[in-house]
ZALUM-184869 format. One record per atom (N, C-alpha, C, O): x, z negated, y negated. Coordinates in steps of 0.1 Angstrom, whole numbers, plus 5000, padded with zeros to 4 digits. Layout:
BEGIN
XZY ...
end
This chain:
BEGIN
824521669067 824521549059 825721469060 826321429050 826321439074 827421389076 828221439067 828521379057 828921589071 829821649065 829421649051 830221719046 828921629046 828521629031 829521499027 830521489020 828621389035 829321259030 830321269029 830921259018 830921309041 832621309047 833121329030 833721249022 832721479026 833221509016 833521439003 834621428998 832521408999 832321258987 832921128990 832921038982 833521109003 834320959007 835521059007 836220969002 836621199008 837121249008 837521248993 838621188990 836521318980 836821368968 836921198961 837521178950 836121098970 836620928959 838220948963 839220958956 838020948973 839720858981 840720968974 841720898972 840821058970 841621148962 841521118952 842621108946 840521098944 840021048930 840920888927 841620848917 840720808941 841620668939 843120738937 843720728926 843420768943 845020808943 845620848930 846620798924 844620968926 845320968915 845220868902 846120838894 844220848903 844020658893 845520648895 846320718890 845720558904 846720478906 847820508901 848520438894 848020648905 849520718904 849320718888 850320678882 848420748881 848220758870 848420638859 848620648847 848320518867 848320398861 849520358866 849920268858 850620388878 852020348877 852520458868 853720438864 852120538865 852820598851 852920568842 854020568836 851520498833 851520468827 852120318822 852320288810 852320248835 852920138831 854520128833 855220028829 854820228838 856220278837 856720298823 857720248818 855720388817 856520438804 856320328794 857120308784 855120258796 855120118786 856720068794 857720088787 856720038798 857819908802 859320028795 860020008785 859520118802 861020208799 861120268786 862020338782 860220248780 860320348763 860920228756 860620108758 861720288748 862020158739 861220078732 860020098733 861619958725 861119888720 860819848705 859919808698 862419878704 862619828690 862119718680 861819718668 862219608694 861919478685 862619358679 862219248675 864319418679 865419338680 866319428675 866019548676 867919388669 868919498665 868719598660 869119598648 868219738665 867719858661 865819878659 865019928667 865419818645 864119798646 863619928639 862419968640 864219978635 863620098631 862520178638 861620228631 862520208649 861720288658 860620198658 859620238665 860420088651 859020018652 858120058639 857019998639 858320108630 858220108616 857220228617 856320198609 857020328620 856120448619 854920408623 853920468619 854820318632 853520338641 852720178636 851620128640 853720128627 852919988620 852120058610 851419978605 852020198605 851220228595 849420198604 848620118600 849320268612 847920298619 847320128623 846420108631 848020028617 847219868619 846819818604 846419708603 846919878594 847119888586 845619948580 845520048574 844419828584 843519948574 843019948559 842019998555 843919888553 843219908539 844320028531 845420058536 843820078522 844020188512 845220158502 845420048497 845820218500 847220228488 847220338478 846920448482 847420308468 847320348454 848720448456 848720568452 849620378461 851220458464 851620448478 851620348485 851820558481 852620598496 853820618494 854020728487 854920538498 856420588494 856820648511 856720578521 857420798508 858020868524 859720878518 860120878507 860420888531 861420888533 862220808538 861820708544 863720838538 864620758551 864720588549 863820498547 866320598548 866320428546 866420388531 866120268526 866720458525 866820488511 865320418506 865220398494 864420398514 863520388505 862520228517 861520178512 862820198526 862520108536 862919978532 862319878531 864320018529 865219898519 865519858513 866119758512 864719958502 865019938488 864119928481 864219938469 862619928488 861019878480 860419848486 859819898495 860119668475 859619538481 858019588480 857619588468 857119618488 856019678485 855119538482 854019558479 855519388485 855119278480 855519238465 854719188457 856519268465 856819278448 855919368442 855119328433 856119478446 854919568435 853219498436 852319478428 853319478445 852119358442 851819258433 851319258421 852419158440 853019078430 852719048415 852118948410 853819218407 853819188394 852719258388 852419248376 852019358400 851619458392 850219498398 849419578392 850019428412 849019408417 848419578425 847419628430 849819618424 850219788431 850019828446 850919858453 848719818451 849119858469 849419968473 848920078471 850519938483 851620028485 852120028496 852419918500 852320138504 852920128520 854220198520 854520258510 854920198527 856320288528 856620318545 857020248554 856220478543 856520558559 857220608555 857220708547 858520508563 860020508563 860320508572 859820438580 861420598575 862420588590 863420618590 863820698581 864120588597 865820628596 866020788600 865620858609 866720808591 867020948587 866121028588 866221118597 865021028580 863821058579 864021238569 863921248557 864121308576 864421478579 863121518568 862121448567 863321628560 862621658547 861021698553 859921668547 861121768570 860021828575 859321688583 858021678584 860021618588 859121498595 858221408580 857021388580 859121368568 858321358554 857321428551 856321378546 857521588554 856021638550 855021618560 853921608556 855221608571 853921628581 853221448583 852121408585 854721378582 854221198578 852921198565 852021118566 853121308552 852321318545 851221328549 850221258548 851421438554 850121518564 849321428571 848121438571 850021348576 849321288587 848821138580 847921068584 849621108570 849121008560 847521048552 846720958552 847221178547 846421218540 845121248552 844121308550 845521178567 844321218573 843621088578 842921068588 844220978566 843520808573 842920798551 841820738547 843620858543 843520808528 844420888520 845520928523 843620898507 844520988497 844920888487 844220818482 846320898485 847020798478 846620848459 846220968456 846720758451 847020798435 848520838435 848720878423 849620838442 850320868439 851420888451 851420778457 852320958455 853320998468 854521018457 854621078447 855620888466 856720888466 857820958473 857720928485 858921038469 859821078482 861021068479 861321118468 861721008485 863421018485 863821128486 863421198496 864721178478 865421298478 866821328487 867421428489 867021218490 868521228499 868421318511 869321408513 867421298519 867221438535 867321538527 868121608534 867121588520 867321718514 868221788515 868221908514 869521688518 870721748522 870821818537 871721888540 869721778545 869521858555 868621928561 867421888560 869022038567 868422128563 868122208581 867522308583 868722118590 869022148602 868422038616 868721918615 867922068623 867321938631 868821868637 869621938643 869121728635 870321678635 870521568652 871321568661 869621508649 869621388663 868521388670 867421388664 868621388682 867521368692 867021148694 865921098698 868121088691 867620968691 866820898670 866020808667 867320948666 866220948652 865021038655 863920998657 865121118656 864221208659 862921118666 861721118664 863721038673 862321008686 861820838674 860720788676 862420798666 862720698662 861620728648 861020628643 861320858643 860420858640 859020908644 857920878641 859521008654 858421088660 857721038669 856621088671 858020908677 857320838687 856520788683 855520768690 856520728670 855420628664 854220698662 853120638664 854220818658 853320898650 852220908656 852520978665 850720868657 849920898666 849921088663 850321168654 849121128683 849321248684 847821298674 846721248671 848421428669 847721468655 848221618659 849021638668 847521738650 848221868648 849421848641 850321928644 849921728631 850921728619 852121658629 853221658625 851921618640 852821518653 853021638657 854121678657 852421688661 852821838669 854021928664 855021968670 853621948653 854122028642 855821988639 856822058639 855621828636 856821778636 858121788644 859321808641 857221768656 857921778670 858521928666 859321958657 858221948669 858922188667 859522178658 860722228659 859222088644 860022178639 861822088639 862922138635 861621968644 862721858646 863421888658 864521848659 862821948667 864021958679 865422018678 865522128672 866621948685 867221988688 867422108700 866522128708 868422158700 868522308714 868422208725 867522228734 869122108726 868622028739 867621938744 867521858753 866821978736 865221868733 864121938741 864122058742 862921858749 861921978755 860821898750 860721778750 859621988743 858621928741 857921838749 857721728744 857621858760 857021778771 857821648773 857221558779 859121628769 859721488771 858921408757 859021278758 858321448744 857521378739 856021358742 855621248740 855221468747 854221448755 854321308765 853721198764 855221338776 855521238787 856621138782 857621148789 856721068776 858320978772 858820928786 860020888785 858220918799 858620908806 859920948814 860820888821 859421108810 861021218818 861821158810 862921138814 861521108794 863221118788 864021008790 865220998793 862920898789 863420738791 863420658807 863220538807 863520718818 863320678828 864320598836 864220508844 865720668829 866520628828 867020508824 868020448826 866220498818 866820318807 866220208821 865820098817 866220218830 865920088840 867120018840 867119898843 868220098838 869419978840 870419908826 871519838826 869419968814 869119888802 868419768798 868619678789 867019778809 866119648805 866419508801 867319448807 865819468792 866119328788 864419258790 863419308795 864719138785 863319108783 862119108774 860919058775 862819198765 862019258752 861219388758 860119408753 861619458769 860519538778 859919498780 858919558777 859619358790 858519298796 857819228785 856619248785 858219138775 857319128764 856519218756 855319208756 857219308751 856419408742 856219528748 856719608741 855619588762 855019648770 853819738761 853719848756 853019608762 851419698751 851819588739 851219488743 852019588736 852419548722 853519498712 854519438716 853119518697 854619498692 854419388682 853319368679 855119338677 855419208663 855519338652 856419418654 854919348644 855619408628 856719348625 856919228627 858019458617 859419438617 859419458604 860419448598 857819518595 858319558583 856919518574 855819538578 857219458564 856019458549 855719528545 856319568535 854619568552 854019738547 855419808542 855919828531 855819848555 856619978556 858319898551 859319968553 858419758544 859319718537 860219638550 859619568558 862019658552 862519578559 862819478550 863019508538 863019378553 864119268544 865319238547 865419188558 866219238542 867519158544 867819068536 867519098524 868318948536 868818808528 869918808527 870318738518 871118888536 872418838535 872918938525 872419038520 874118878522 874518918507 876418978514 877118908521 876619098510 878119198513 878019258496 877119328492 879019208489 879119308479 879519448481 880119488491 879219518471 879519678472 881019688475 881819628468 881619768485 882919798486 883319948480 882420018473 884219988482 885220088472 884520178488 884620158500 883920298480 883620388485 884120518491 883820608483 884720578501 886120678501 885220808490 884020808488 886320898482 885920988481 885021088485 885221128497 884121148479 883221248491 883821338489 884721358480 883421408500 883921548505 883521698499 882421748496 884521718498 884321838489 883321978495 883722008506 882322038492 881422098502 882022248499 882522258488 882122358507 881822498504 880822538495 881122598485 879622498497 878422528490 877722408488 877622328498 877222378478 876622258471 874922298472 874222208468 874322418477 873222478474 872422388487 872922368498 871322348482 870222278493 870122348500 870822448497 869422368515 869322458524 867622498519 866822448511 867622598526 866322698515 865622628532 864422648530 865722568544 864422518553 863722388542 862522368540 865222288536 864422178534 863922198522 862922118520 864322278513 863522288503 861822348502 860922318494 861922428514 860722488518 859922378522 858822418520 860022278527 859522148529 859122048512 858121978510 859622058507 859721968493 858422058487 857322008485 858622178486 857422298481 855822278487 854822298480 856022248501 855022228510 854322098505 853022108505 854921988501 855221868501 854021868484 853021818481 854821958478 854321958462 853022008462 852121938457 852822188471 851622188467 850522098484 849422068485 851122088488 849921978493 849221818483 848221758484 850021808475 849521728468 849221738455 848821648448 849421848452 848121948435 847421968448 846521878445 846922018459 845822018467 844821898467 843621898464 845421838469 844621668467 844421588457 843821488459 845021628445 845121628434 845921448430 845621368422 846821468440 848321348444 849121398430 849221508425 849721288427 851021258415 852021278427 851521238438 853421338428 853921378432 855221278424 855021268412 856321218429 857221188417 858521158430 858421088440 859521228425 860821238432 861521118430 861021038421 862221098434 863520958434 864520978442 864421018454 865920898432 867120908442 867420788442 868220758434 866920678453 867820558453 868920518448 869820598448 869220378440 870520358433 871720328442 872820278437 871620358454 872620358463 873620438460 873120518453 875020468463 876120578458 876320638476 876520758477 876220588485 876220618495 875620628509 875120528514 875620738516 876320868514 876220938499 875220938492 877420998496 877221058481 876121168483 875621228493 875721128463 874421258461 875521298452 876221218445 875821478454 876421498447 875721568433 874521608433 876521568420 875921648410 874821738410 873721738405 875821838420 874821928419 873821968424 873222068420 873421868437 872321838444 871721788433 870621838432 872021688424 871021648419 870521718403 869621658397 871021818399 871221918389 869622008401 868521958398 869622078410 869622138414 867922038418 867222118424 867421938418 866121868419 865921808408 865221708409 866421838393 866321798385 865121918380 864121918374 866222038387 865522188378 864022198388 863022238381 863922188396 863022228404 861622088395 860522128393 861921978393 861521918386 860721948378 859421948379 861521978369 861222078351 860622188355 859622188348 860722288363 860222418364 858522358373 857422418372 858722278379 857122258384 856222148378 855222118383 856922068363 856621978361 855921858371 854721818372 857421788378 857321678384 858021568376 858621598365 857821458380 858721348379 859821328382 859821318395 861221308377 862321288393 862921188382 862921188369 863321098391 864221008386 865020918396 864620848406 866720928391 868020918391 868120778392 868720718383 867720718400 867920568394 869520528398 869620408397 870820578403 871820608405 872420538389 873320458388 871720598377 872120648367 871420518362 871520508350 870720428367 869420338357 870420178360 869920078356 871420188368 871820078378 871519938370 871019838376 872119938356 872319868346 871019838342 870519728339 870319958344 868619908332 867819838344 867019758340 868019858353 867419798365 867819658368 867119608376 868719598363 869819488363 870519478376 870919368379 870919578386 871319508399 872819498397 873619568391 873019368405 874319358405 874919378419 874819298428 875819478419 876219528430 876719428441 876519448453 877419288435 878119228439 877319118450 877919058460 875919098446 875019008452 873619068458 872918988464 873119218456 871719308457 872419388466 872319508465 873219348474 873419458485 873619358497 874019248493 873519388509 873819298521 874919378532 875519328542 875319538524 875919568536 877119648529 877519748534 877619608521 878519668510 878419768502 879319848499 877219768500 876619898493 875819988491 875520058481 875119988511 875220108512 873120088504 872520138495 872819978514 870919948512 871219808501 872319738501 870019778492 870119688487 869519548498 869219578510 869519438494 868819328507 867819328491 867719408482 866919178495 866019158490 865719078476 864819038470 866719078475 867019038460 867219168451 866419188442 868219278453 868119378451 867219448447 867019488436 866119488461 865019548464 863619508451 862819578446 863919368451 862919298443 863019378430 862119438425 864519368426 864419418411 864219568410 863719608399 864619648419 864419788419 862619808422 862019888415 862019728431 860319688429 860019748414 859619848409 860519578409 860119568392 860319688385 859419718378 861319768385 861619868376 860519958380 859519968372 860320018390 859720118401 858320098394 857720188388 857919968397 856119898397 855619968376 854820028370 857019908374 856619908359 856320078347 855720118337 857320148359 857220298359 855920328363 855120398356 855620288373 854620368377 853220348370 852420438369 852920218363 852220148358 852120268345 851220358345 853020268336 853520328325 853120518325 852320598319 853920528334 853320698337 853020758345 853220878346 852020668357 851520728363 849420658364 848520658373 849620598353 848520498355 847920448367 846720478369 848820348377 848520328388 847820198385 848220118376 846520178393 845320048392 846519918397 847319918406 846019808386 845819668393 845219648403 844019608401 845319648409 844119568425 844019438427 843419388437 844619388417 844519208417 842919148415 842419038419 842419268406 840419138408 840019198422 839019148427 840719308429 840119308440 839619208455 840519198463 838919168458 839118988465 839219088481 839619018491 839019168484 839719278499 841019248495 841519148499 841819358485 843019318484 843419228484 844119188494 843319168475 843818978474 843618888485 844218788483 842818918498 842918858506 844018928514 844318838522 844619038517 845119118524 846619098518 847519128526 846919078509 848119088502 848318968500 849518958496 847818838500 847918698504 848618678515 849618608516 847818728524 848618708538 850118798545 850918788554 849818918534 851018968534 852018878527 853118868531 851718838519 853018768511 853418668517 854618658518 852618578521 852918468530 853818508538 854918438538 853518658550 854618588557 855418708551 855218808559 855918738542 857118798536 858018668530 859218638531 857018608524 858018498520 858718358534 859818298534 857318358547 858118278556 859218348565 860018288571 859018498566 860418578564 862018488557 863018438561 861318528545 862618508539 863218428538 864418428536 862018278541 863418158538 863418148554 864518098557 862718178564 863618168576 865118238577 866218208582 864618338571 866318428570 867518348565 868618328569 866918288553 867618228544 868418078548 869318018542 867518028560 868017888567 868817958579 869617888584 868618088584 869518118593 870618128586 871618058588 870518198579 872018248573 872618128573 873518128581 872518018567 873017898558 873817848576 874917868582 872817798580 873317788595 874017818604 874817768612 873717938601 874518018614 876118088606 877218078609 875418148594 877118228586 876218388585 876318468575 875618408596 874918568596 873218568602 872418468604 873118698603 871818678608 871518738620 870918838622 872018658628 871618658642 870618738648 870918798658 869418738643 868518738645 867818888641 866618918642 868918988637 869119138633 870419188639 870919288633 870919118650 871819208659 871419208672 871119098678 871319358679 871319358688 871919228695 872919178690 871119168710 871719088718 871319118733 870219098737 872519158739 872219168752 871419018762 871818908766 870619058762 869518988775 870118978792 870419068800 870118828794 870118888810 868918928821 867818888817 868918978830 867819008834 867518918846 868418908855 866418848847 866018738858 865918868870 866118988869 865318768882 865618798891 864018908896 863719008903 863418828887 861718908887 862119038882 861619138887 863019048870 863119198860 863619288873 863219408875 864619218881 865419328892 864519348899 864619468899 863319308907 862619318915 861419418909 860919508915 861119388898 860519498892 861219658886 860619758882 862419618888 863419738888 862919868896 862419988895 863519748908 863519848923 861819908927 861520008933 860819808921 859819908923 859719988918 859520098925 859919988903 859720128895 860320248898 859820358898 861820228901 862120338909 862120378920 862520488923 861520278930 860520388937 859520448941 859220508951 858620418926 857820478923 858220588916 857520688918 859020598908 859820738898 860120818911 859720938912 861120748923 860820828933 859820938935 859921058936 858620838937 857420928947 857121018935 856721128940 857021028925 856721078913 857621218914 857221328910 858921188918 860021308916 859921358895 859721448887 860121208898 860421208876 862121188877 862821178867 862721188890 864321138889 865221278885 866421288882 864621328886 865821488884 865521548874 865521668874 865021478861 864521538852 865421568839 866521528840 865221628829 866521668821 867221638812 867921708805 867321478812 868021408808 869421408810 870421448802 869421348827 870721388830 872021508825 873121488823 871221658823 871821778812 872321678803 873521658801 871421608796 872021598781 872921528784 873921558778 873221428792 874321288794 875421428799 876621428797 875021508804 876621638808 877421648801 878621618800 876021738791 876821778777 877521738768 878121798759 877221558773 878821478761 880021518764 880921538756 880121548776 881721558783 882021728784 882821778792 881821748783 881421928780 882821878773 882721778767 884221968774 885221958768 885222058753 885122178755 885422028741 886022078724 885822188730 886222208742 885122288724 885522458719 886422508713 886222508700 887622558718 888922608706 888622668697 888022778697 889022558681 888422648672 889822618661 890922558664 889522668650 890822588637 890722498641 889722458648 892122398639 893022288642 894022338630 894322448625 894522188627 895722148618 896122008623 895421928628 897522018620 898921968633 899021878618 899021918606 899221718628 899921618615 900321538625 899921518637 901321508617 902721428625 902821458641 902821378650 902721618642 903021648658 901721648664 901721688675 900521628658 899321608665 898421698661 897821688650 897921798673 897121878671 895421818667 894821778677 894821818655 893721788654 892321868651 891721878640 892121898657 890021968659 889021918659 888621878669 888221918645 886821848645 886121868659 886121978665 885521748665 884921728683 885821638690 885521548698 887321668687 888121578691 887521398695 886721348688 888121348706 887921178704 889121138695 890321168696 888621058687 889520968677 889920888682 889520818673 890220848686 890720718696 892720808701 893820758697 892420898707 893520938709 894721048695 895821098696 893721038684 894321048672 894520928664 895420938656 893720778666 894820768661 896020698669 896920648662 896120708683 897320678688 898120728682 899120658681 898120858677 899820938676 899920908659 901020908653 898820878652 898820858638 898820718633 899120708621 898720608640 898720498638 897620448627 896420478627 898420358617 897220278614 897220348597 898120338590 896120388595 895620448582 896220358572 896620238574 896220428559 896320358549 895020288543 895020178537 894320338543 892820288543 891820338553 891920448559 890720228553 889820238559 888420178559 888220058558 887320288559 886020248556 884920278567 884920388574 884220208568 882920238578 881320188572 881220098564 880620238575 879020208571 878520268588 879020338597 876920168583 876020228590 875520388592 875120438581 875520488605 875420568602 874020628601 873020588607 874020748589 872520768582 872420928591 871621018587 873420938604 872721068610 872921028626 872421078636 873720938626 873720898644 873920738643 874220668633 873620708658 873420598659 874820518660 875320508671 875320458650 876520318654 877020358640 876320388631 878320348640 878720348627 879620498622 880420558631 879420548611 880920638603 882120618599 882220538589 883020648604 884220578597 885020668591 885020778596 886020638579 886920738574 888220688573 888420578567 888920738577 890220688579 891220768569 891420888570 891820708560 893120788549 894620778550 895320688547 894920878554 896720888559 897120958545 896220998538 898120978543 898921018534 898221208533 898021268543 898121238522 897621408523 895821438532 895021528530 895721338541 894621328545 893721258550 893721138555 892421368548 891121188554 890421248560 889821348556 890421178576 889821208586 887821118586 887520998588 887121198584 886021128592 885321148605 885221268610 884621028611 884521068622 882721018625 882220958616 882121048638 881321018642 880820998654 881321048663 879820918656 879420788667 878720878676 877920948671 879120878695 878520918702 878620818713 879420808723 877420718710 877320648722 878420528720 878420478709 879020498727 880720448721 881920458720 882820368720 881920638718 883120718717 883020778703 881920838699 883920758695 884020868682 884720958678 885920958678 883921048673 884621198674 884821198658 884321128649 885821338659 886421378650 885121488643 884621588649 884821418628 883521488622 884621608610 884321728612 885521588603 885821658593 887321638595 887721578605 887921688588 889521668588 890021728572 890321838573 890021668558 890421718546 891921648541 892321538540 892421808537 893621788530 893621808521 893221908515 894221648517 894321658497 895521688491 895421708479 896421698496 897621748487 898421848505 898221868517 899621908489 900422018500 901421988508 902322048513 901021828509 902521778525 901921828534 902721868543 900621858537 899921908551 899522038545 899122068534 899722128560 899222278557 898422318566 898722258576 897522398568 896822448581 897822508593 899022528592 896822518608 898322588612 898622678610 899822708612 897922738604 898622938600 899522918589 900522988589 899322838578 900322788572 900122858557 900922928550 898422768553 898122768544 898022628537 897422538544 898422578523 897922468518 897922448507 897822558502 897822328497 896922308485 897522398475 898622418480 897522438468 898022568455 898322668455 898922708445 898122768473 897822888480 897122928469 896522858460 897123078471 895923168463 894723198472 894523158484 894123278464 892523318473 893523428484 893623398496 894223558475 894323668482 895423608495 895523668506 896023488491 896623428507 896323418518 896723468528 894723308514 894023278521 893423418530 893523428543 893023498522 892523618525 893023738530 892523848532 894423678533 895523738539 895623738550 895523828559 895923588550 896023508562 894923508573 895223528585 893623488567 892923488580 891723588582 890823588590 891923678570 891023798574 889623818559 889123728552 889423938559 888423968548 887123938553 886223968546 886823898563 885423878568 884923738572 884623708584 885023628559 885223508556 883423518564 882823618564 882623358571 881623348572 880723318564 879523318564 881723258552 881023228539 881323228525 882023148520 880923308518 882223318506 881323308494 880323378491 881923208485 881423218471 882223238461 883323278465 882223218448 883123198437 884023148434 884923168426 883923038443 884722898441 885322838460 886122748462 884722938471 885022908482 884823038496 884023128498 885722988502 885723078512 886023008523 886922918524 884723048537 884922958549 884923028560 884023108560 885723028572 886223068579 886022998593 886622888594 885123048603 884223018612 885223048627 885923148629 885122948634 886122978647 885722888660 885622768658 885522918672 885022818684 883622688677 882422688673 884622618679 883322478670 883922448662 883722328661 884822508652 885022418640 884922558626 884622678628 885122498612 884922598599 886522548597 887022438599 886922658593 887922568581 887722648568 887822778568 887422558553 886822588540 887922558531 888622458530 887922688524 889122648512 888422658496 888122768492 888322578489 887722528478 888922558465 889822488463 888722648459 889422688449 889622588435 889322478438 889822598424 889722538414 889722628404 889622748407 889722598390 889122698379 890322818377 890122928372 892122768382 892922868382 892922928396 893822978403 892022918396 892223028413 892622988424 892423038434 893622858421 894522838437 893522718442 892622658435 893822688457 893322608466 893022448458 893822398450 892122418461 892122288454 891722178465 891622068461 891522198477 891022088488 891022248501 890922368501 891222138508 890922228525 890522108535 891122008536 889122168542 888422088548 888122158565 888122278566 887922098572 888322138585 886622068590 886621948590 885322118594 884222048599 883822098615 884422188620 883122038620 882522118630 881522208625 880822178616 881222348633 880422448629 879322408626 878922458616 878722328632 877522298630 877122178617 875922148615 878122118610 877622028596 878222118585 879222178582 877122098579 877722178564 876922098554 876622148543 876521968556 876821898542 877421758545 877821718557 877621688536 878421568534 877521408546 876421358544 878421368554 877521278561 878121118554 877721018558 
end
């Protein structure tokens, strides 16, 4: 009988232990996972759908293209349209379908919206979007699914299971937005809608880049397919759209090419690119960031056009005698509108809006003391040697020798840091940047005489993304340039191109392509220099 007991005061006191350890885990990863309730709000936006319990007539999916640019209070509003928008930043064609997926397992909409712009990729791209949409997602088979099929080669499933291994690290990031929003968060969006008030007219956009192959990738299309018959499954209106944004460019024939797929499955798709006028926006005052998202003035009237389409050919219900809705969409509107004129008194006040940039926090003396616990509790855990660290390696992992082209004495290779190109190159003749729609900080394109470099954001180094030469002052190093023939080209660097079509031939080396783009007389008409790994336009 003793030893019995022994055993059962044995199997508690083990049973406590692990409690505990279980509950400093868990209060670890609340405090170290991001937050996203300040600066970068995006990562809050997926997981506002699941508070959210009333029903929508329209589900609009996809990236920012569609977060930013539909006031889902306006469709209210005029038209009395309930509507949510599971939107995320750089919201990938396959995380769109399984958001479906996992949308169609709370309510079936009258009607699924999707932005067509991810389509251009076709490749799992970022580990920090990635988590930006996939963290929200409650865990589901369609969360699962996502996960696989969104990883990067340096990504481990179990760092989404546990967010702890991946974010353990952020202790000497903390602000006081960790200790506030711990177990809970503020909504950042109106049903799925961000707002902006400040007003950037549209700026002069660099040329896009000329591609080797203009053809969608046959993964993301295979997703758009998925996407379609899941919803003749459910017996969902399906209707395509391409934000009236110009940038990143949609090119022609991306959109030639979802026009046909359109027509051949009889969908909906519409260009509003092409409507800019019938829509009335004026570039100069419906945009907040020079073009790229409309703010909410913008948004409003792209609403109206949108609400009134859908009204028209998709017979979507009024829900205005509904007194559920109407009470629900009352208080949504309220605080959409004390949103906006707070926005609207900051701005006036301040010049900007403060209150949508990142601001570094200092940390009191309680945050450090709670510091040093946690890591020595990550300690006892042995969560410190976990595989994060790899990835912070692999920034500094030095360029793969691949094609390079020499200007003004300077050897340049897409991966390169820009910083030390443009020492030797000085100061561009033009220069443009936007928000980036595949990493986090900004894109920039820099134009020198014969060429335009773009680059991209790691952390707060930027690298060399493309390198294109527009005219024949600049030549490759082998010492090919613009009004070369094919059989030069194909002289020069060999018959066993990695990519070859009618119009182009691309030539694969270390980590970079270099692509020679012909024109209708045969000779070279652009040469572009990328890393191996992007093959469409960022």
């Amino acid at each position: 009988m003793k030893i019995k007991t022994k055993r059962i005061k044995t199997a508690a006191a083990a049973a406590s232990v692990t409690v505990f350890w279980l509950a400093v885990i868990f209060v670890l990863q609340c405090l170290l996972v991001p937050k996203y309730q300040s600066g970068v709000v995006e990562g809050s936006m997926i997981a506002e759908y699941y508070k959210d319990k009333t029903k929508h007539d329209v589900v609009i999916i996809g990236d920012c293209e569609v977060y930013e640019n539909i006031s889902t209070v306006e469709l209210w509003r005029k038209y009395g349209i309930t509507s949510y928008i599971r939107g995320s930043a750089q919201q990938l064609p396959w995380q769109s379908y399984y958001l479906l997926e996992d949308t169609l397992n709370y309510e079936t909409p009258e009607v699924v919206v999707f932005n067509v712009l991810s389509l251009k990729y076709n490749e799992p791209q970022s580990e920090a979007y990635n988590r930006m949409t996939l963290d929200g997602m409650r865990w589901s088979t369609s969360k699962v699914n996502a996960i696989r099929a969104s990883m990067t080669d340096d990504e481990n499933f179990a760092d989404y299971v546990f967010p702890l291994l991946r974010y353990h690290s952020r202790w000497s990031e903390l602000t006081n937005d960790d200790f506030k929003y711990m177990f809970s968060r503020d909504p950042v969006t109106h049903n799925g809608y961000y707002m902006r008030v400040d007003v950037r007219a549209e700026d002069e956009f660099p040329d896009p880049m000329p591609l080797a192959d203009y053809t969608l990738g046959e993964n993301a299309m295979s997703y758009l397919r998925r996407m379609d018959k899941l919803c003749r499954e459910k017996g969902i209106k399906l209707v395509l759209i391409k934000a009236p944004t110009k940038f990143p460019h949609w090119y022609d024939e991306w959109d030639k090419q979802i026009s046909d797929y359109a027509d051949q499955n009889g969908l909906s798709y519409i260009n509003f690119i092409k409507l800019r006028d019938e829509i009335g926006l004026d570039m100069s005052t419906d945009t907040y960031d020079a073009g790229l998202h409309l703010n909410v003035y913008g948004a409003e009237k792209m609403s109206d056009y949108l609400g009134q389409w859908l009204v028209n050919n998709c017979g979507v219900s009024d829900r205005r005698s509904d007194s559920d809705c109407m009470e629900y969409y009352k208080k949504l509107a309220e605080n959409y509108d004390k949103e906006k004129n707070s926005q609207i008194k900051e701005l006036k006040e301040s010049g900007k809006l403060l209150s949508h940039v990142p601001v570094a926090v200092k940390e009191t003396s309680i945050l450090k003391k709670f510091i040093i616990l946690a890591l020595i509790a990550l300690a006892c855990l042995g969560l410190v040697a976990c595989n994060s660290e790899k990835k912070d390696m692999a920034v500094d992992q030095p360029v793969e020798s691949g094609y390079t082209v020499t200007i003004k004495d300077t050897e340049i290779v897409p991966g390169a840091e820009m910083s030390s190109v443009l020492s030797a190159l000085g100061e561009p003749k033009k220069y443009f940047e936007s928000e980036s729609c595949a990493f986090q900080g900004l894109d920039k394109v820099y134009t020198y005489d014969g060429v335009v470099i773009r680059t991209y954001p790691d952390k707060e180094v930027d690298y060399v993304l493309s390198v294109e030469l527009k005219d024949d002052t600049v030549a490759t190093a082998e010492g090919i340039s613009i009004g070369d023939s094919r059989d030069k080209v194909i002289e020069t660097y060999g018959e066993s191109p990695s990519q070859s079509t009618d119009s182009s031939l691309s030539y694969a080396k270390g980590g970079s392509v270099v692509s020679f783009m012909f024109g209708n007389d045969g000779s070279i008409s652009s040469i572009t220099y990328t890393l191996a790994s992007q093959d469409s336009d960022k």
